[in-house]
TORPA-4810 file (N, C-alpha, C, O; in nm, 3 decimals):
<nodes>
NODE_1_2.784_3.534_4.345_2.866_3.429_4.294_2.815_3.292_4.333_2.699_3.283_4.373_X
NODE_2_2.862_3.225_4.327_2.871_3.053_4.371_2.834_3.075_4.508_2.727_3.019_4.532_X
NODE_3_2.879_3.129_4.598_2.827_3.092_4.790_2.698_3.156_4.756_2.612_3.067_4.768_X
NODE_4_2.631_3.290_4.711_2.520_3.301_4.713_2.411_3.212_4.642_2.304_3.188_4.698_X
NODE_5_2.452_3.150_4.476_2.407_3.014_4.458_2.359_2.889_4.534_2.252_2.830_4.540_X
NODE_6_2.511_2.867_4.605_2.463_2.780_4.675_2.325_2.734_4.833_2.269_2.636_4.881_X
NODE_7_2.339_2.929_4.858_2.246_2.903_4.927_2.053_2.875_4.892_1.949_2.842_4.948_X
NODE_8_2.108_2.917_4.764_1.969_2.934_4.674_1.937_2.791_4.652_1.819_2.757_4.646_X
NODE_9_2.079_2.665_4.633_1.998_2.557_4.583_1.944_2.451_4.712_1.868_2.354_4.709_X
NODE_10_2.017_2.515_4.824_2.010_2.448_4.941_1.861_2.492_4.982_1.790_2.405_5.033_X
NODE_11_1.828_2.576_4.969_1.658_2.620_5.002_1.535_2.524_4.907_1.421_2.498_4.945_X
NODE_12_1.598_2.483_4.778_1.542_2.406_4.703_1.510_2.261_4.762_1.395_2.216_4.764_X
NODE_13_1.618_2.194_4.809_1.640_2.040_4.817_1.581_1.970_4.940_1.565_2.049_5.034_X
NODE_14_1.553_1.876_4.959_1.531_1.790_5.052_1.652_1.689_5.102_1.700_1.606_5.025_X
NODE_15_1.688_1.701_5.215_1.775_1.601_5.258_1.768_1.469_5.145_1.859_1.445_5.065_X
NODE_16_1.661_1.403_5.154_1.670_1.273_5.076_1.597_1.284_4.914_1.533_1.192_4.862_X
NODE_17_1.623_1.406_4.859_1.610_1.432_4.718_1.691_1.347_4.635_1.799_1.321_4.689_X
NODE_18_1.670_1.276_4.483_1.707_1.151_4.423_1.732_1.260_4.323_1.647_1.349_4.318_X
NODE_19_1.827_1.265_4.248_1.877_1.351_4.150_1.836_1.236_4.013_1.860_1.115_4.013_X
NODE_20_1.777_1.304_3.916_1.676_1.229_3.786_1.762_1.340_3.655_1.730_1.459_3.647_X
NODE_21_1.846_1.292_3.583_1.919_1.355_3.481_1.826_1.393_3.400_1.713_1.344_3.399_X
NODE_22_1.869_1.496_3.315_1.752_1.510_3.192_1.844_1.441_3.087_1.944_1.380_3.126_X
NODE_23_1.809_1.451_2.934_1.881_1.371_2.848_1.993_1.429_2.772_2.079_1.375_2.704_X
NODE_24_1.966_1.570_2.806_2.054_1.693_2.773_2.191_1.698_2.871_2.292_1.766_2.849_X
NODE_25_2.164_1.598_2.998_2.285_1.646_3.116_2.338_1.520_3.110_2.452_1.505_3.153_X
NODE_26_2.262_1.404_3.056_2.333_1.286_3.033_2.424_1.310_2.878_2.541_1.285_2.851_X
NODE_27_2.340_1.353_2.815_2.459_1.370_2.648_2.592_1.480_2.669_2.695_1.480_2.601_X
NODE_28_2.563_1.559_2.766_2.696_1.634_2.763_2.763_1.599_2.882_2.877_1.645_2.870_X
NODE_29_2.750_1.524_3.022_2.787_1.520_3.108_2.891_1.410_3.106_3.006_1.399_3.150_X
NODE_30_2.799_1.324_3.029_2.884_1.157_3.010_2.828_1.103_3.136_2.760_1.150_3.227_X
NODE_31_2.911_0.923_3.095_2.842_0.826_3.219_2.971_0.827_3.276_2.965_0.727_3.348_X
NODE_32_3.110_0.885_3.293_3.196_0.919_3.335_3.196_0.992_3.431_3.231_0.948_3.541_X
NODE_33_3.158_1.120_3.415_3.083_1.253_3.468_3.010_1.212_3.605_3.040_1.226_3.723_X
NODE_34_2.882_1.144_3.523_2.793_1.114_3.625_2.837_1.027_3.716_2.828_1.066_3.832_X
NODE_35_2.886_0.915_3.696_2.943_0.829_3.808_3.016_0.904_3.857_2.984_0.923_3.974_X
NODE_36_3.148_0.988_3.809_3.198_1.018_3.939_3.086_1.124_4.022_3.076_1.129_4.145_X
NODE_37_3.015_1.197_3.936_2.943_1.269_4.077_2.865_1.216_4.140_2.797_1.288_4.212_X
NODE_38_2.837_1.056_4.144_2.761_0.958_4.239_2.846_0.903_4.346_2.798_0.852_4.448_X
NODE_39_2.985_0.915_4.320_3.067_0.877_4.340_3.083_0.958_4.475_3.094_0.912_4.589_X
NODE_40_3.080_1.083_4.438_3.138_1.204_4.570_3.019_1.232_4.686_3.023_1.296_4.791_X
NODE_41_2.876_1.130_4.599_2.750_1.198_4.721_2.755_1.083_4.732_2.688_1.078_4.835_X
NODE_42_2.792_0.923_4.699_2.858_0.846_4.812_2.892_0.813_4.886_2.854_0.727_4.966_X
NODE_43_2.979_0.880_4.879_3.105_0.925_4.965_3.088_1.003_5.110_3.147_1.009_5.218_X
NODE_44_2.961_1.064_5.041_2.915_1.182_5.172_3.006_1.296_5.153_2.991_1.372_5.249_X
NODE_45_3.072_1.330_5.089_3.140_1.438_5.059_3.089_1.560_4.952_3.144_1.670_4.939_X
NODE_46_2.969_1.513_4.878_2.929_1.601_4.813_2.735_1.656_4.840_2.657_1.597_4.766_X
NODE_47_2.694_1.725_4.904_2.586_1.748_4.978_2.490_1.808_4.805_2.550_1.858_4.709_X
NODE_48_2.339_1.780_4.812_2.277_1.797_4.709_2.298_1.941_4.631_2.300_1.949_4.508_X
NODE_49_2.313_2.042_4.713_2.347_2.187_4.655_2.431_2.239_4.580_2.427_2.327_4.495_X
NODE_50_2.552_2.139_4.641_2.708_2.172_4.616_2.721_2.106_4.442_2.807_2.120_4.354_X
NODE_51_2.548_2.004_4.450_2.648_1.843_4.319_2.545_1.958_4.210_2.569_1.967_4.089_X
NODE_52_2.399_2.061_4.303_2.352_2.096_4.170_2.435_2.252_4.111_2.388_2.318_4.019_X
NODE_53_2.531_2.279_4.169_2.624_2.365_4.138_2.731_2.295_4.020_2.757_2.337_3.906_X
NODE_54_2.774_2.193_4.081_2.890_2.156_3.994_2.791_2.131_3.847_2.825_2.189_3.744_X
NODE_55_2.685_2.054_3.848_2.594_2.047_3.733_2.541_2.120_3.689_2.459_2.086_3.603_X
NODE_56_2.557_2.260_3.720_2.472_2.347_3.661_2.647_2.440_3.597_2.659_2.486_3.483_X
NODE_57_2.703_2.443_3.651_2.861_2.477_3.579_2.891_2.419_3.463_2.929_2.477_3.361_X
NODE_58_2.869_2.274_3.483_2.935_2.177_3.382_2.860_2.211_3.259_2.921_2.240_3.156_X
NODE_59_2.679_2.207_3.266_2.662_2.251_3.177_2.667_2.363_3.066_2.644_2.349_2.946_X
NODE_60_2.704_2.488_3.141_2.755_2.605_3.113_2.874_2.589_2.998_2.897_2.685_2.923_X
NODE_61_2.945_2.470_2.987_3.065_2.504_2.956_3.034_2.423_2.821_3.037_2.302_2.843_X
NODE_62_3.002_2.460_2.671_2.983_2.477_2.568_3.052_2.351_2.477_3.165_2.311_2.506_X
NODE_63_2.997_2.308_2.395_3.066_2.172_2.333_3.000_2.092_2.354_2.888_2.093_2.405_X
NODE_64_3.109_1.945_2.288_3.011_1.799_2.331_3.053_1.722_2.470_3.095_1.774_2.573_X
NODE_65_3.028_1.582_2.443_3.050_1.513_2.616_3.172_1.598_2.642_3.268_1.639_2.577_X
NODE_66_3.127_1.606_2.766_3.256_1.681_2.898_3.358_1.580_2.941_3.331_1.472_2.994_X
NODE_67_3.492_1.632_2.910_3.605_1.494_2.999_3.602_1.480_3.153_3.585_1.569_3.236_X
NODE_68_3.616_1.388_3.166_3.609_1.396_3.328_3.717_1.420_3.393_3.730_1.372_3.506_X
NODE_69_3.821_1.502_3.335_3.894_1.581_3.434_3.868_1.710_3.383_3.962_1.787_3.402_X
NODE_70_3.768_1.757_3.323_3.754_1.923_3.356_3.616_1.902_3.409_3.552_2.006_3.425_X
NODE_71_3.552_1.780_3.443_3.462_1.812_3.584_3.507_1.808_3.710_3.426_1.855_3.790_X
NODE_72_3.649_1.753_3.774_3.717_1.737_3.790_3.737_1.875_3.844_3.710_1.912_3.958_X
NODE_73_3.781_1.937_3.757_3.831_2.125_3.764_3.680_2.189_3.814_3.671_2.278_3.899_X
NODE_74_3.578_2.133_3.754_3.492_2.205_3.814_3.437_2.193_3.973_3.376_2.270_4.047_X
NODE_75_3.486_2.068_3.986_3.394_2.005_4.169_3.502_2.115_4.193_3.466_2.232_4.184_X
NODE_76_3.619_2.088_4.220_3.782_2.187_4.289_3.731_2.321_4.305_3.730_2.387_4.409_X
NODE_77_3.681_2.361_4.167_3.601_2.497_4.184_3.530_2.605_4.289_3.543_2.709_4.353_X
NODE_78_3.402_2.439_4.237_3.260_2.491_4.365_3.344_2.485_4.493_3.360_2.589_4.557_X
NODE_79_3.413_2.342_4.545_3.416_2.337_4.666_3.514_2.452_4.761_3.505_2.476_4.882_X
NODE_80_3.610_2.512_4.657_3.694_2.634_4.659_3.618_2.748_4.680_3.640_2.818_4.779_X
NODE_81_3.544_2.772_4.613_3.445_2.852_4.613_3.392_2.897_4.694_3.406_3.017_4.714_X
NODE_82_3.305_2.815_4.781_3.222_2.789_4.906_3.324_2.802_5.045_3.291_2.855_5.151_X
NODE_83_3.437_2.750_5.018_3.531_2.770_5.150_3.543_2.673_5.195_3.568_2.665_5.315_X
NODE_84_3.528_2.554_5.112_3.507_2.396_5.153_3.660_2.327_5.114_3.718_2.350_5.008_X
NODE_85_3.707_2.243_5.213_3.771_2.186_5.165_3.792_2.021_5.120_3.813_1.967_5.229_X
NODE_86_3.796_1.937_5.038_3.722_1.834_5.042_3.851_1.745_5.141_3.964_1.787_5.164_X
NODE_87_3.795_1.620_5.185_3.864_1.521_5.196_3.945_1.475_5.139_3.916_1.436_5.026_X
NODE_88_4.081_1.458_5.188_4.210_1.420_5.178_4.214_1.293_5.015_4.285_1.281_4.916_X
NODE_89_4.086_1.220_5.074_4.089_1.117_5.014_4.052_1.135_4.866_4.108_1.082_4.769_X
NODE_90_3.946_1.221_4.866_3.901_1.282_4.778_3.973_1.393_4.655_3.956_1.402_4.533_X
NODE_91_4.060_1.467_4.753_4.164_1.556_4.689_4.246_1.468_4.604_4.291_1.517_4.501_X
NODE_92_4.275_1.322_4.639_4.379_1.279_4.567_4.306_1.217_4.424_4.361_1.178_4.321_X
NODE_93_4.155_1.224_4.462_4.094_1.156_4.347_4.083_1.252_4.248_4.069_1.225_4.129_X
NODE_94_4.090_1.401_4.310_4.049_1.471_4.191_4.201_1.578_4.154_4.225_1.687_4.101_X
NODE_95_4.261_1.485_4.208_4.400_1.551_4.115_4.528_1.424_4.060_4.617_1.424_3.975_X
NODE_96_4.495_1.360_4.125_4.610_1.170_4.003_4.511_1.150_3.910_4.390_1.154_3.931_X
NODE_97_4.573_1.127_3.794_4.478_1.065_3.706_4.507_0.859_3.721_4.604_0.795_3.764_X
NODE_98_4.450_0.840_3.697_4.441_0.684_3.782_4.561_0.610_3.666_4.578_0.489_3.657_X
NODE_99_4.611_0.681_3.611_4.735_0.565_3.500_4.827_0.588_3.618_4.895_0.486_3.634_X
NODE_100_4.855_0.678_3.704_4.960_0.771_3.774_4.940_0.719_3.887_5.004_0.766_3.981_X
NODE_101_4.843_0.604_3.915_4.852_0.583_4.015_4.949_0.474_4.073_4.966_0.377_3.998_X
NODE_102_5.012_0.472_4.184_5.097_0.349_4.220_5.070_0.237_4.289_4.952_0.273_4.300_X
NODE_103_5.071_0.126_4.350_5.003_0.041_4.451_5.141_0.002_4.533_5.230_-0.067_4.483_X
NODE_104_5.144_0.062_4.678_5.241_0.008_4.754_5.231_-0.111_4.796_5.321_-0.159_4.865_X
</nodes>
């Protein structure tokens, strides 16, 4: 499954590996997509293995540009998956949709 994946892509990567889209992962991924998954290895919350999992899922999933809340469903996935749980801060990003959000 996915934990044995992941150890497969972690054998691949280099700590300071630069992730280079092809034009195929930019047309279905969106610049939505992609920012937020720049967003989560930012953050430091999303390690190179884990982001080429969620990208290698996303593409799996058939159609045109992807919304960015069923990539969304997919990070929740991997990181479920793996036995990971993300940051608090993070959890709230990938479950409010930002109209829903409030400002105290």
């Amino acid at each position: 499954g996915l934990a044995a994946a992941g150890e497969a892509y972690h054998a691949e990567q280099s700590e300071h590996a630069l992730r280079v889209y092809s034009a195929a992962e930019v047309e279905h991924l969106g610049e939505a997509s992609i920012g937020f998954i720049s967003f989560l290895e930012s953050a430091g919350v999303l390690p190179g293995p884990m982001r080429e999992m969620i990208i290698d899922r996303a593409m799996a999933i058939g159609g045109n540009a992807m919304d960015l809340e069923d990539l969304k469903i997919i990070v929740l996935m991997v990181f479920w998956s793996l036995g990971e749980e993300p940051d608090a801060l993070i959890l709230d990003e990938l479950f409010v949709a930002p109209e829903e959000r409030l400002i105290h």
